[in-house]
Gaussian input, Z-matrix of N, CA and C with variables (Angstrom, degrees):
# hf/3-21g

backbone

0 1
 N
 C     1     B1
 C     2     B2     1     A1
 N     3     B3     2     A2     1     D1
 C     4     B4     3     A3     2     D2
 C     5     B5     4     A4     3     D3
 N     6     B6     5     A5     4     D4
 C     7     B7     6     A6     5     D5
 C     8     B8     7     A7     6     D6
 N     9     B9     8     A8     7     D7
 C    10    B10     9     A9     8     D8
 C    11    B11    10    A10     9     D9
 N    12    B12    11    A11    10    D10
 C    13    B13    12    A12    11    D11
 C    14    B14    13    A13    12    D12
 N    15    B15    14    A14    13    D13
 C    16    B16    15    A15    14    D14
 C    17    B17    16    A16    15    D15
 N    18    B18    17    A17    16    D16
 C    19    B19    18    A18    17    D17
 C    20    B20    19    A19    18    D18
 N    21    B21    20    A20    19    D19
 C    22    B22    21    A21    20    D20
 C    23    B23    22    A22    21    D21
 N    24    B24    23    A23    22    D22
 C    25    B25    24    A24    23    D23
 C    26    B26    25    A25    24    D24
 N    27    B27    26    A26    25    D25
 C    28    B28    27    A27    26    D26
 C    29    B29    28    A28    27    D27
 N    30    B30    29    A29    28    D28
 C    31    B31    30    A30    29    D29
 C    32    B32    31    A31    30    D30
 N    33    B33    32    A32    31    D31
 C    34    B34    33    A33    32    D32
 C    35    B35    34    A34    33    D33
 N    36    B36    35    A35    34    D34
 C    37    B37    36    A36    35    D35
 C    38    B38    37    A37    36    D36
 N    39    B39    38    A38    37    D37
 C    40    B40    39    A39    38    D38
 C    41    B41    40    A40    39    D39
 N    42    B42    41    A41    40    D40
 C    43    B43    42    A42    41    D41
 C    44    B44    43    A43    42    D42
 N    45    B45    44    A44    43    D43
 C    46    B46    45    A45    44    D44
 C    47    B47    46    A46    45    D45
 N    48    B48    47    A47    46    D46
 C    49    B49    48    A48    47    D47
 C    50    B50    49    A49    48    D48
 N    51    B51    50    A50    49    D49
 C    52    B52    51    A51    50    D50
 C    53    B53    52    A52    51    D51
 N    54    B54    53    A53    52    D52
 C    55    B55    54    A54    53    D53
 C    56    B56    55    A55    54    D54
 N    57    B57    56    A56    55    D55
 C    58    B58    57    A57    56    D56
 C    59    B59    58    A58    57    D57
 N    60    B60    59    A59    58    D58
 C    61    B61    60    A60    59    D59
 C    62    B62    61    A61    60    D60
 N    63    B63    62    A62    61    D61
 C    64    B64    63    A63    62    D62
 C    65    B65    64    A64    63    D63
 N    66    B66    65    A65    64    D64
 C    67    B67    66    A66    65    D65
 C    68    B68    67    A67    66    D66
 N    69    B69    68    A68    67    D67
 C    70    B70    69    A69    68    D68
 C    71    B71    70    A70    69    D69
 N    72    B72    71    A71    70    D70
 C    73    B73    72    A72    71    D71
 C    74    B74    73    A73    72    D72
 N    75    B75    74    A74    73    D73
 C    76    B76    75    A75    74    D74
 C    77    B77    76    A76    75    D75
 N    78    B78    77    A77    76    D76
 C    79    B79    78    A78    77    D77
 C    80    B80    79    A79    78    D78
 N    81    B81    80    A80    79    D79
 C    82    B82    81    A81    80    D80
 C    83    B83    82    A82    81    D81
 N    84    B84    83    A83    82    D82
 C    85    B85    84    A84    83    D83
 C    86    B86    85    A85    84    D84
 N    87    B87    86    A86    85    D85
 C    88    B88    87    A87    86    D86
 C    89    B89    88    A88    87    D87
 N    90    B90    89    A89    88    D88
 C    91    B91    90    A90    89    D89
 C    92    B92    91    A91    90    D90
 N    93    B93    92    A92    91    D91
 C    94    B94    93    A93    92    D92
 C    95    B95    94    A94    93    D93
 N    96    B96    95    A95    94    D94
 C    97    B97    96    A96    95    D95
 C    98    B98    97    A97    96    D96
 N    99    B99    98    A98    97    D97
 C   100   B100    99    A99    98    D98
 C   101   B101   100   A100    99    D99
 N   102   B102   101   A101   100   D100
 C   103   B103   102   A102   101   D101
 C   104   B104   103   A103   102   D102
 N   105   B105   104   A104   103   D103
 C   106   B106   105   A105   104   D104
 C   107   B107   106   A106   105   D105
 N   108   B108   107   A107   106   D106
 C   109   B109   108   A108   107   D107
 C   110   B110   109   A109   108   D108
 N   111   B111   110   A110   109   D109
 C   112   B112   111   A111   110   D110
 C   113   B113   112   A112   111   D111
 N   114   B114   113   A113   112   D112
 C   115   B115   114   A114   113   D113
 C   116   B116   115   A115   114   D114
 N   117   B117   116   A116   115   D115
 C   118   B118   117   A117   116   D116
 C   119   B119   118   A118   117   D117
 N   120   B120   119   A119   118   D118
 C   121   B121   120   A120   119   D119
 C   122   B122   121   A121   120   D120
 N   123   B123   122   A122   121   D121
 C   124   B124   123   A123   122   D122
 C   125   B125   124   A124   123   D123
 N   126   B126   125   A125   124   D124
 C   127   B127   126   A126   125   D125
 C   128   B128   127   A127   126   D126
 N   129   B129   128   A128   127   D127
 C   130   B130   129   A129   128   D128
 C   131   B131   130   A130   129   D129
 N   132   B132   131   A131   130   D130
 C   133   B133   132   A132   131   D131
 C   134   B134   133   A133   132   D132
 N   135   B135   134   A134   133   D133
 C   136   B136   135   A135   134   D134
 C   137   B137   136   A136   135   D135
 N   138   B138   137   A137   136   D136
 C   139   B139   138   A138   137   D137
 C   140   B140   139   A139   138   D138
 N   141   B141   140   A140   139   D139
 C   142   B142   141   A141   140   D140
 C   143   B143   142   A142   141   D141
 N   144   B144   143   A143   142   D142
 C   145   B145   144   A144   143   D143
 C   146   B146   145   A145   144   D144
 N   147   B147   146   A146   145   D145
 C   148   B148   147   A147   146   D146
 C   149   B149   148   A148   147   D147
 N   150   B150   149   A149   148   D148
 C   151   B151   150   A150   149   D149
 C   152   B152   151   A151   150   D150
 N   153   B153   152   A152   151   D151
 C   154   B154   153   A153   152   D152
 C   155   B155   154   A154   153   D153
 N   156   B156   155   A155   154   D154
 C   157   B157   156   A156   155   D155
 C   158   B158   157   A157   156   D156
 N   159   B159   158   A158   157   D157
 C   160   B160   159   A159   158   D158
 C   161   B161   160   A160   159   D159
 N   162   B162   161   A161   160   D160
 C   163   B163   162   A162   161   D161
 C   164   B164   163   A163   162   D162
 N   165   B165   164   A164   163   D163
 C   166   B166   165   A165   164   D164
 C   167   B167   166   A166   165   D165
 N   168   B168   167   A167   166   D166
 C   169   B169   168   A168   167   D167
 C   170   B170   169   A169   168   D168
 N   171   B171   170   A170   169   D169
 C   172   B172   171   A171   170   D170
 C   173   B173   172   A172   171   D171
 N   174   B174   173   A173   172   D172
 C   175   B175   174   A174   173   D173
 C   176   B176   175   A175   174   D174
 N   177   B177   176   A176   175   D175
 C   178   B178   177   A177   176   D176
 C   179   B179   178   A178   177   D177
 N   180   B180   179   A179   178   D178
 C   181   B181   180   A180   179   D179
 C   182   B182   181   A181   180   D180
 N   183   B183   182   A182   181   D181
 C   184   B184   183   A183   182   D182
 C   185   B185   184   A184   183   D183
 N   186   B186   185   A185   184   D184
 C   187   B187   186   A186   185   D185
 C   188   B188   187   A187   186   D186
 N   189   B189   188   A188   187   D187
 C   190   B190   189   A189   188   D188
 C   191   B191   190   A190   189   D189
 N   192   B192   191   A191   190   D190
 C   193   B193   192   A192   191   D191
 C   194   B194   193   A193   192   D192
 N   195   B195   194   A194   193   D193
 C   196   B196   195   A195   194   D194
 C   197   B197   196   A196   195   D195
 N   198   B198   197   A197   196   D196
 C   199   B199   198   A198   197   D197
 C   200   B200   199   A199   198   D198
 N   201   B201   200   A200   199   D199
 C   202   B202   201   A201   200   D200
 C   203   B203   202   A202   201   D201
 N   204   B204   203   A203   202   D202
 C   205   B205   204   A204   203   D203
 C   206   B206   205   A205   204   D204
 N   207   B207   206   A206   205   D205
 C   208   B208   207   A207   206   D206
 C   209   B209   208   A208   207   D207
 N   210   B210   209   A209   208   D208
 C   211   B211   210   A210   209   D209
 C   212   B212   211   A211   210   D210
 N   213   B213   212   A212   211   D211
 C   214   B214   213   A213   212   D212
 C   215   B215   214   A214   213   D213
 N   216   B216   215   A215   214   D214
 C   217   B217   216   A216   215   D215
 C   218   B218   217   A217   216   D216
 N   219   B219   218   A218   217   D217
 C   220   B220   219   A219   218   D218
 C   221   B221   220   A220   219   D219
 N   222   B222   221   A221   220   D220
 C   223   B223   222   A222   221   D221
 C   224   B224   223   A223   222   D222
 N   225   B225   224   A224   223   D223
 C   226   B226   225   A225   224   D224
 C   227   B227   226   A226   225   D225
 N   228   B228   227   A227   226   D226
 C   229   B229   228   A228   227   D227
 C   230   B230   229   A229   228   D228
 N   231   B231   230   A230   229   D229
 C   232   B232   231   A231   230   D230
 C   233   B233   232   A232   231   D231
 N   234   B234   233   A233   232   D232
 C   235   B235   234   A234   233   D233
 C   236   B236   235   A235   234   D234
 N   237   B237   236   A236   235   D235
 C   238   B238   237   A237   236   D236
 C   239   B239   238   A238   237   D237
 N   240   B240   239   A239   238   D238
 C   241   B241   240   A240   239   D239
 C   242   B242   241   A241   240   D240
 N   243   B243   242   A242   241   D241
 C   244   B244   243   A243   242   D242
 C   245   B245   244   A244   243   D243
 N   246   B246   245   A245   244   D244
 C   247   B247   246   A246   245   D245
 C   248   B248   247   A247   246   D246
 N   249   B249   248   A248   247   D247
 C   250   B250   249   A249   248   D248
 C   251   B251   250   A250   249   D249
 N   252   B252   251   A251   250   D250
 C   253   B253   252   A252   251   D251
 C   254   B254   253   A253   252   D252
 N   255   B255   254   A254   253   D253
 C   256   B256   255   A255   254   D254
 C   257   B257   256   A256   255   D255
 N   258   B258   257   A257   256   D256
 C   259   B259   258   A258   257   D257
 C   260   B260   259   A259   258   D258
 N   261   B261   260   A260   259   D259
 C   262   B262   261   A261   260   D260
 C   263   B263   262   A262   261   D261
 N   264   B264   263   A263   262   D262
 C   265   B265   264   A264   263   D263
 C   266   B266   265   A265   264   D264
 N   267   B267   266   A266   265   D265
 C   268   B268   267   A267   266   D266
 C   269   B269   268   A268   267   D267
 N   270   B270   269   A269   268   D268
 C   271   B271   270   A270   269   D269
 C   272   B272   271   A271   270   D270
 N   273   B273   272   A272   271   D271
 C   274   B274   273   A273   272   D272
 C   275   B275   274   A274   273   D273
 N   276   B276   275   A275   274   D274
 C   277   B277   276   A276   275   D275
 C   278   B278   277   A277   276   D276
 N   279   B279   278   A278   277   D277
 C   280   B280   279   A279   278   D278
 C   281   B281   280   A280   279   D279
 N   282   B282   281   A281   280   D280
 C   283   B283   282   A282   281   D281
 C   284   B284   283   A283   282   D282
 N   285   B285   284   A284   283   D283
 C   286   B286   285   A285   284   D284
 C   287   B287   286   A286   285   D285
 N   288   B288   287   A287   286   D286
 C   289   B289   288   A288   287   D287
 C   290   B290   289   A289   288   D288
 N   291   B291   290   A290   289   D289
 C   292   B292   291   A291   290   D290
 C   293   B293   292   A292   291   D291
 N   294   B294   293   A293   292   D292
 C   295   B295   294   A294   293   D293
 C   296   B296   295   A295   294   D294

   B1=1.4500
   B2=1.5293
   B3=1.2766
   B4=1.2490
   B5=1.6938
   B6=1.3611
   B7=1.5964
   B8=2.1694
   B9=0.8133
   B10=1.6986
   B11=1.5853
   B12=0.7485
   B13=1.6352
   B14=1.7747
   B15=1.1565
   B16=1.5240
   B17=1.5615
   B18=1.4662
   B19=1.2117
   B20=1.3102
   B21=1.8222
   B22=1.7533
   B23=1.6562
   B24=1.4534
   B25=1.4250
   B26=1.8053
   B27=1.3965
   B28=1.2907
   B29=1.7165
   B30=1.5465
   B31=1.0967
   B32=1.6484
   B33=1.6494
   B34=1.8053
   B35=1.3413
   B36=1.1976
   B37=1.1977
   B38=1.9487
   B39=0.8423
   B40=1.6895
   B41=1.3323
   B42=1.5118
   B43=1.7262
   B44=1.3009
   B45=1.2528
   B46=1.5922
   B47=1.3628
   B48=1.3493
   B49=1.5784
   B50=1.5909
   B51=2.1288
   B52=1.2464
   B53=1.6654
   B54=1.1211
   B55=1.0852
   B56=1.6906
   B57=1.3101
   B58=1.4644
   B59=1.8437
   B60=1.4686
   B61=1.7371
   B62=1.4955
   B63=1.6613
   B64=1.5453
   B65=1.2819
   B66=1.6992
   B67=0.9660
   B68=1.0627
   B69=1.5071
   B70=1.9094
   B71=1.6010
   B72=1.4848
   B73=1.0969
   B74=1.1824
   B75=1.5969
   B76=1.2574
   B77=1.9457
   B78=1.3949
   B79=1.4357
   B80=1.4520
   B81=1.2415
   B82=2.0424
   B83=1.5192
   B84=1.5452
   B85=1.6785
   B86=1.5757
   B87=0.8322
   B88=2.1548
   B89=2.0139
   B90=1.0196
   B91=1.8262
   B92=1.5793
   B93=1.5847
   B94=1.3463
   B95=1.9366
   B96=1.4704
   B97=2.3416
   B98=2.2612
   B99=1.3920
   B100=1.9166
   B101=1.6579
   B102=1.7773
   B103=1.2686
   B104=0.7235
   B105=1.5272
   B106=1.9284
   B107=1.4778
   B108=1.5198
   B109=1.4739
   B110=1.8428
   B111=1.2180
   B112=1.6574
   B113=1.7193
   B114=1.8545
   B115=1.2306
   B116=1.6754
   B117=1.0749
   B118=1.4224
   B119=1.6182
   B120=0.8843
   B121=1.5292
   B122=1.0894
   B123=1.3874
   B124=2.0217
   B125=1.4920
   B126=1.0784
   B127=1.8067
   B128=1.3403
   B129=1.4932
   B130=1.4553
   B131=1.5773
   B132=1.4886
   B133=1.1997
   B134=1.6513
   B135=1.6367
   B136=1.5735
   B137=1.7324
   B138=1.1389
   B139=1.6332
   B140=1.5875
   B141=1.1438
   B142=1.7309
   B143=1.4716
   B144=1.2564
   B145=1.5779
   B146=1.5220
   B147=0.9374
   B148=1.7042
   B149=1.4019
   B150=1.9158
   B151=1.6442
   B152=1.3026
   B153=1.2024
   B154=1.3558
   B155=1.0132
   B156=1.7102
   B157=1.6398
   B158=1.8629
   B159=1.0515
   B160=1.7851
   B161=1.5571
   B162=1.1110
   B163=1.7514
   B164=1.6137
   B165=1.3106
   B166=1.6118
   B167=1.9571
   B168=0.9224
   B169=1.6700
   B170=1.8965
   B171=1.3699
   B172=1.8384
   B173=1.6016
   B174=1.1470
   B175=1.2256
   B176=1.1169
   B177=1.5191
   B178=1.5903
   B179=1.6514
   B180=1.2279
   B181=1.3464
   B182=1.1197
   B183=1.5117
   B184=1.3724
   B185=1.7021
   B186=1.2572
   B187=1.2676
   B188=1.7757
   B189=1.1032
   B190=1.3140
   B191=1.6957
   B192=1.5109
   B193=1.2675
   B194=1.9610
   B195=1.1155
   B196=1.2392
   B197=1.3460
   B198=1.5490
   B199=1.5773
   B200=1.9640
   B201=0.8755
   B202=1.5540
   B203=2.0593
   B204=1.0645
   B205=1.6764
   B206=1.7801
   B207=1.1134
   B208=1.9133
   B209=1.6281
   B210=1.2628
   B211=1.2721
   B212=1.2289
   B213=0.9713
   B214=1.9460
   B215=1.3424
   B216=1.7037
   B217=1.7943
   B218=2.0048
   B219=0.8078
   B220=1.5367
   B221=1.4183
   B222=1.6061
   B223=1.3945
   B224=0.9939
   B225=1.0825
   B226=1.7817
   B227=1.7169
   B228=1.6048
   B229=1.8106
   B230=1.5145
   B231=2.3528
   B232=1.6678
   B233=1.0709
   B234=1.5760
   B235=2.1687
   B236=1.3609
   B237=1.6819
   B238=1.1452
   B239=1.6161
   B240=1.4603
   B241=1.3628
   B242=1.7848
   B243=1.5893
   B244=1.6547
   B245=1.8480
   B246=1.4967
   B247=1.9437
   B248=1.3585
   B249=0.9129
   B250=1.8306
   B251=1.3759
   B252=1.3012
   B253=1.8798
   B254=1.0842
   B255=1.5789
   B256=1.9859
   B257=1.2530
   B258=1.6441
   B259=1.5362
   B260=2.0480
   B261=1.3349
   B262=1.7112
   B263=1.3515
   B264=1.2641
   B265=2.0055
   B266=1.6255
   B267=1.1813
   B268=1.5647
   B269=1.4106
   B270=1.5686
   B271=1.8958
   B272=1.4178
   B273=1.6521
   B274=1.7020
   B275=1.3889
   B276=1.6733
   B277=1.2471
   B278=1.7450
   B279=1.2776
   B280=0.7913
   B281=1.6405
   B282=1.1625
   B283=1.6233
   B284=1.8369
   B285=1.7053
   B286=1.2755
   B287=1.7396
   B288=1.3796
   B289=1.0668
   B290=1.3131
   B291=1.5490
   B292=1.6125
   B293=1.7450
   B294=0.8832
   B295=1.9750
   B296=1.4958
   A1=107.67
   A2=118.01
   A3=108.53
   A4=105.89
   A5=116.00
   A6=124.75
   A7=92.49
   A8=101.06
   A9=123.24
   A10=93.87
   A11=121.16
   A12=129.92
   A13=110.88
   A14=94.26
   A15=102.51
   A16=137.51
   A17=87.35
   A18=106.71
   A19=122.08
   A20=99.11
   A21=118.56
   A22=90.67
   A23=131.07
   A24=110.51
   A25=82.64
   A26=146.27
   A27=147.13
   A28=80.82
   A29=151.37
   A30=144.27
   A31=117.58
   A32=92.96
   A33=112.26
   A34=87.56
   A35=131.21
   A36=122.23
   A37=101.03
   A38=87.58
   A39=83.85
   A40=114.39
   A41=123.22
   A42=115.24
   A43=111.22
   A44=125.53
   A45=112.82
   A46=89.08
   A47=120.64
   A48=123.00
   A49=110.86
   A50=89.44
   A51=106.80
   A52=112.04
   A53=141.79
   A54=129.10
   A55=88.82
   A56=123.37
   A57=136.72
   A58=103.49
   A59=110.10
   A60=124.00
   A61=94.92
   A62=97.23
   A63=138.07
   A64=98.11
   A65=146.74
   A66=114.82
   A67=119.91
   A68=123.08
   A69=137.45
   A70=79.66
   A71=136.56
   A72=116.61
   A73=112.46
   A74=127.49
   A75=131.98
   A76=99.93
   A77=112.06
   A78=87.39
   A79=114.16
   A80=102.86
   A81=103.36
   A82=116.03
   A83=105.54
   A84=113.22
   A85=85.58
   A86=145.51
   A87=133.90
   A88=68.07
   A89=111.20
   A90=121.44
   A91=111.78
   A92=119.00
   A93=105.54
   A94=124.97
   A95=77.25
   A96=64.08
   A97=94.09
   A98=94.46
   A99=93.02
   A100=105.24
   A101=105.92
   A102=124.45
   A103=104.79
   A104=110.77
   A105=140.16
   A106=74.78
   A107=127.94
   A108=119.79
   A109=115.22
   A110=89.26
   A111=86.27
   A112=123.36
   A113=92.06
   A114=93.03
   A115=121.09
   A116=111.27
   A117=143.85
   A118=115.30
   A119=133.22
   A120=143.17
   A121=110.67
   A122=101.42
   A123=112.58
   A124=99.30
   A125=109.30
   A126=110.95
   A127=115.53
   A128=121.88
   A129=159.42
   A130=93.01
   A131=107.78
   A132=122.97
   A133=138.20
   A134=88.76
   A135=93.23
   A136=128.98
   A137=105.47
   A138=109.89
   A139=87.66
   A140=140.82
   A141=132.72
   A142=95.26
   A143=135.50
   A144=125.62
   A145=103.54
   A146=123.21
   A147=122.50
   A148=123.87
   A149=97.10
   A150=92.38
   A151=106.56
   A152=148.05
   A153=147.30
   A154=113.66
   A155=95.43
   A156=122.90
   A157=100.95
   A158=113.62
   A159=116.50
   A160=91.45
   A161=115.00
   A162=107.44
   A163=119.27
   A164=110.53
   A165=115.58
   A166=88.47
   A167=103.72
   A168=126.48
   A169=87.81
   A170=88.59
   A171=122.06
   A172=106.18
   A173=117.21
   A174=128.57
   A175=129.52
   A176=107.48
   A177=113.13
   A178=126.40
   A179=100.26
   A180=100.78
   A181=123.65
   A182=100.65
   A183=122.17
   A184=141.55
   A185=95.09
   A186=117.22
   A187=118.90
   A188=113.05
   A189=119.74
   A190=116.07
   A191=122.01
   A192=136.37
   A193=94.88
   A194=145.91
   A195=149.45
   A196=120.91
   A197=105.07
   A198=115.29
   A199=107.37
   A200=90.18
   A201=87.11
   A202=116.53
   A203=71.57
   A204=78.67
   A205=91.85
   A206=116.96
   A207=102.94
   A208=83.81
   A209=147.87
   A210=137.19
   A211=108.28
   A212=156.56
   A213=151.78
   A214=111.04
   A215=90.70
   A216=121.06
   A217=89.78
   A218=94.32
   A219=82.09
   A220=138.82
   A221=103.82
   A222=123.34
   A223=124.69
   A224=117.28
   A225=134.51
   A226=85.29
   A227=115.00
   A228=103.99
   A229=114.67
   A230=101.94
   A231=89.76
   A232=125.49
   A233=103.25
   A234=82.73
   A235=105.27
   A236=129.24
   A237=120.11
   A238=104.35
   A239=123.18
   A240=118.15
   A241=102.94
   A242=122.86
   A243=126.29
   A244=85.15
   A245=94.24
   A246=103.06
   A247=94.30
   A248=143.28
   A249=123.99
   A250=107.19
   A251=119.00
   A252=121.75
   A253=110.19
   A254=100.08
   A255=109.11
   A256=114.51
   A257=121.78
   A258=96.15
   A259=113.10
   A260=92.76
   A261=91.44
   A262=105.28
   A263=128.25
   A264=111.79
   A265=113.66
   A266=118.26
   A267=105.00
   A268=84.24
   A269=112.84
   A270=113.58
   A271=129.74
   A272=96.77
   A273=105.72
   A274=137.12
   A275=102.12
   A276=127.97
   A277=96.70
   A278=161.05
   A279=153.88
   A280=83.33
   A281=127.94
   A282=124.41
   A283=108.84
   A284=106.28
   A285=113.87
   A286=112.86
   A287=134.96
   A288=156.38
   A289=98.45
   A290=104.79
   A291=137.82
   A292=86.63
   A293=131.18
   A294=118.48
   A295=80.98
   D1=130.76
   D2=-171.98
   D3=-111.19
   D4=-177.19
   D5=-144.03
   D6=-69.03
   D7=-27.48
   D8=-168.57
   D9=-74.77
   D10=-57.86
   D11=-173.41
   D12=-64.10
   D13=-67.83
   D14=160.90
   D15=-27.53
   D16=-49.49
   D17=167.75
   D18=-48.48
   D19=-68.79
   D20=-170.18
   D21=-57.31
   D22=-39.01
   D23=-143.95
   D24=-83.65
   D25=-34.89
   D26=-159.36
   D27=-79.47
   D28=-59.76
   D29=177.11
   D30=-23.68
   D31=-50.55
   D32=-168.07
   D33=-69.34
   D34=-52.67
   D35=-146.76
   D36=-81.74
   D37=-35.71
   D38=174.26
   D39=-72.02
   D40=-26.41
   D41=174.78
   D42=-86.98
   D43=15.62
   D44=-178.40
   D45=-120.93
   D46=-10.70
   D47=169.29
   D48=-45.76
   D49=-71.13
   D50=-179.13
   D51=-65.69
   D52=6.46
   D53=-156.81
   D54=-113.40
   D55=-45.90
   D56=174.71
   D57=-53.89
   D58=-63.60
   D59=161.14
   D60=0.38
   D61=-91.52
   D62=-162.71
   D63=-49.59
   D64=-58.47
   D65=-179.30
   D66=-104.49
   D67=59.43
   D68=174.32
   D69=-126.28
   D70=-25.93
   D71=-167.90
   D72=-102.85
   D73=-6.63
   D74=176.98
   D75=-97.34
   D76=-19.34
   D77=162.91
   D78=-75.96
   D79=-56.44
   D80=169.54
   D81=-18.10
   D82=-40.68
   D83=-161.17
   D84=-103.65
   D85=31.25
   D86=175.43
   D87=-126.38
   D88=-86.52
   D89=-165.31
   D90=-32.39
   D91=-40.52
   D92=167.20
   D93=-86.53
   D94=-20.78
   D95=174.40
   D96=-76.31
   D97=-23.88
   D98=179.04
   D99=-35.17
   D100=-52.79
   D101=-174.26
   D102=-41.20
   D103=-81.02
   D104=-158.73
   D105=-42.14
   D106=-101.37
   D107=-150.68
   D108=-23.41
   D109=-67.48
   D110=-171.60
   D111=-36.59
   D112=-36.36
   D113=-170.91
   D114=-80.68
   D115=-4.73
   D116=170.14
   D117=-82.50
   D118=-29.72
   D119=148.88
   D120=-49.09
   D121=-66.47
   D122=-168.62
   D123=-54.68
   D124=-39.40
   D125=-170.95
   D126=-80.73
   D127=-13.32
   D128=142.07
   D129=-30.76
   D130=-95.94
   D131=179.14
   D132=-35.97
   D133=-57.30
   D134=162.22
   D135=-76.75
   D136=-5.63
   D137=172.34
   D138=-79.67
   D139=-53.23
   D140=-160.60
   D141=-89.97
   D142=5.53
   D143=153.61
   D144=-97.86
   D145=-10.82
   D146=177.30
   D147=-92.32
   D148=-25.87
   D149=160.62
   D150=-100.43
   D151=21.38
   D152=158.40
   D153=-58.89
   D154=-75.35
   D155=167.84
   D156=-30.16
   D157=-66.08
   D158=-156.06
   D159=-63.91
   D160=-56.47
   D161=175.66
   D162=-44.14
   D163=-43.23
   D164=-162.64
   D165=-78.76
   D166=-27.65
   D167=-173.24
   D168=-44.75
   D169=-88.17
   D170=175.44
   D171=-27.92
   D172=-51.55
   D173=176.82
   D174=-62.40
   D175=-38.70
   D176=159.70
   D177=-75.75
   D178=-23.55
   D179=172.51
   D180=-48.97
   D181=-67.35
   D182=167.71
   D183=-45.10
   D184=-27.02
   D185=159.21
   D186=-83.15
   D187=-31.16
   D188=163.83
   D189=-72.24
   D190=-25.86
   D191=-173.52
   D192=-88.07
   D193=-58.45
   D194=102.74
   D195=36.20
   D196=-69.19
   D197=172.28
   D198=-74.55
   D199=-39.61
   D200=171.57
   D201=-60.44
   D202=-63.77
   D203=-172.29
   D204=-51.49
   D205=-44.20
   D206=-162.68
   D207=-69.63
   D208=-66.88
   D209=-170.51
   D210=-50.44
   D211=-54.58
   D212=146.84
   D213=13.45
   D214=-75.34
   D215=-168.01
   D216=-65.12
   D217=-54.00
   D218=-177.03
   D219=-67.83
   D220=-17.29
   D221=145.67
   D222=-58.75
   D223=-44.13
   D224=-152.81
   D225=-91.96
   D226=-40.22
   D227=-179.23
   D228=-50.50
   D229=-47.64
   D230=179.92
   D231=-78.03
   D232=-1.26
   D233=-177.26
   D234=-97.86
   D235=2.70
   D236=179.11
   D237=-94.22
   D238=-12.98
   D239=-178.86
   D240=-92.77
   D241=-25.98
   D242=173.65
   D243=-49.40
   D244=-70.56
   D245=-167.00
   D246=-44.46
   D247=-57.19
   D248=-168.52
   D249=-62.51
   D250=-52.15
   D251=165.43
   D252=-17.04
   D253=-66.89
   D254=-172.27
   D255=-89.03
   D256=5.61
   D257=158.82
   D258=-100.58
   D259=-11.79
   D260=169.89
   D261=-88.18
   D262=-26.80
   D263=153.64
   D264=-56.29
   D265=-20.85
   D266=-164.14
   D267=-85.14
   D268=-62.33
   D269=178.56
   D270=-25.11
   D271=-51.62
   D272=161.37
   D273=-45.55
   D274=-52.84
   D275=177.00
   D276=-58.47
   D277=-79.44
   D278=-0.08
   D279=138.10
   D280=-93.20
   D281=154.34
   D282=-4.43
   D283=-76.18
   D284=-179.18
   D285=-48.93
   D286=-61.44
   D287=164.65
   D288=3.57
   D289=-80.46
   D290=-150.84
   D291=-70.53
   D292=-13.03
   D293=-160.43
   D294=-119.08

């Protein structure tokens, strides 16, 4: 084998190196954007479960703010009907008095 030959066959052998390289590195590179996508979905997904959540969030508040106020009014109904109780006992009382 002479110095020329040697050469080309150490040439061959180094481009099927790089040629093998190149496509272990283009599967690496198809399998990681594979990732990136997927992982970009999920984050897809969980951003529209996070404003769900914050809406259903909002919603409860409000409904809890809601529950308050109707329990208020309904407080505020018995102590304004006790206070009418005790001002037609005082009237009564007071009724009787005068006779």
């Amino acid at each position: 084998m002479t110095a020329n030959e040697k050469t080309l066959a150490t040439f061959e052998t180094r481009l099927r190196q790089m040629i093998l390289r190149f496509q272990d590195l283009k599967k690496e590179n198809e399998d990681l954007y594979g990732m990136v996508d997927k992982q970009e979905q999920e984050n897809k997904k969980l951003q529209a479960r996070l404003e769900q959540m914050q809406n259903d969030y909002d919603s409860l508040k409000m409904a809890k703010m809601i529950e308050i106020t109707d329990g208020d009014l309904a407080g505020a109904k018995e102590r304004l009907s006790k206070l009418i109780r005790d001002v037609n006992k005082c009237i009564a009382i007071l009724s009787d008095e005068k006779e």
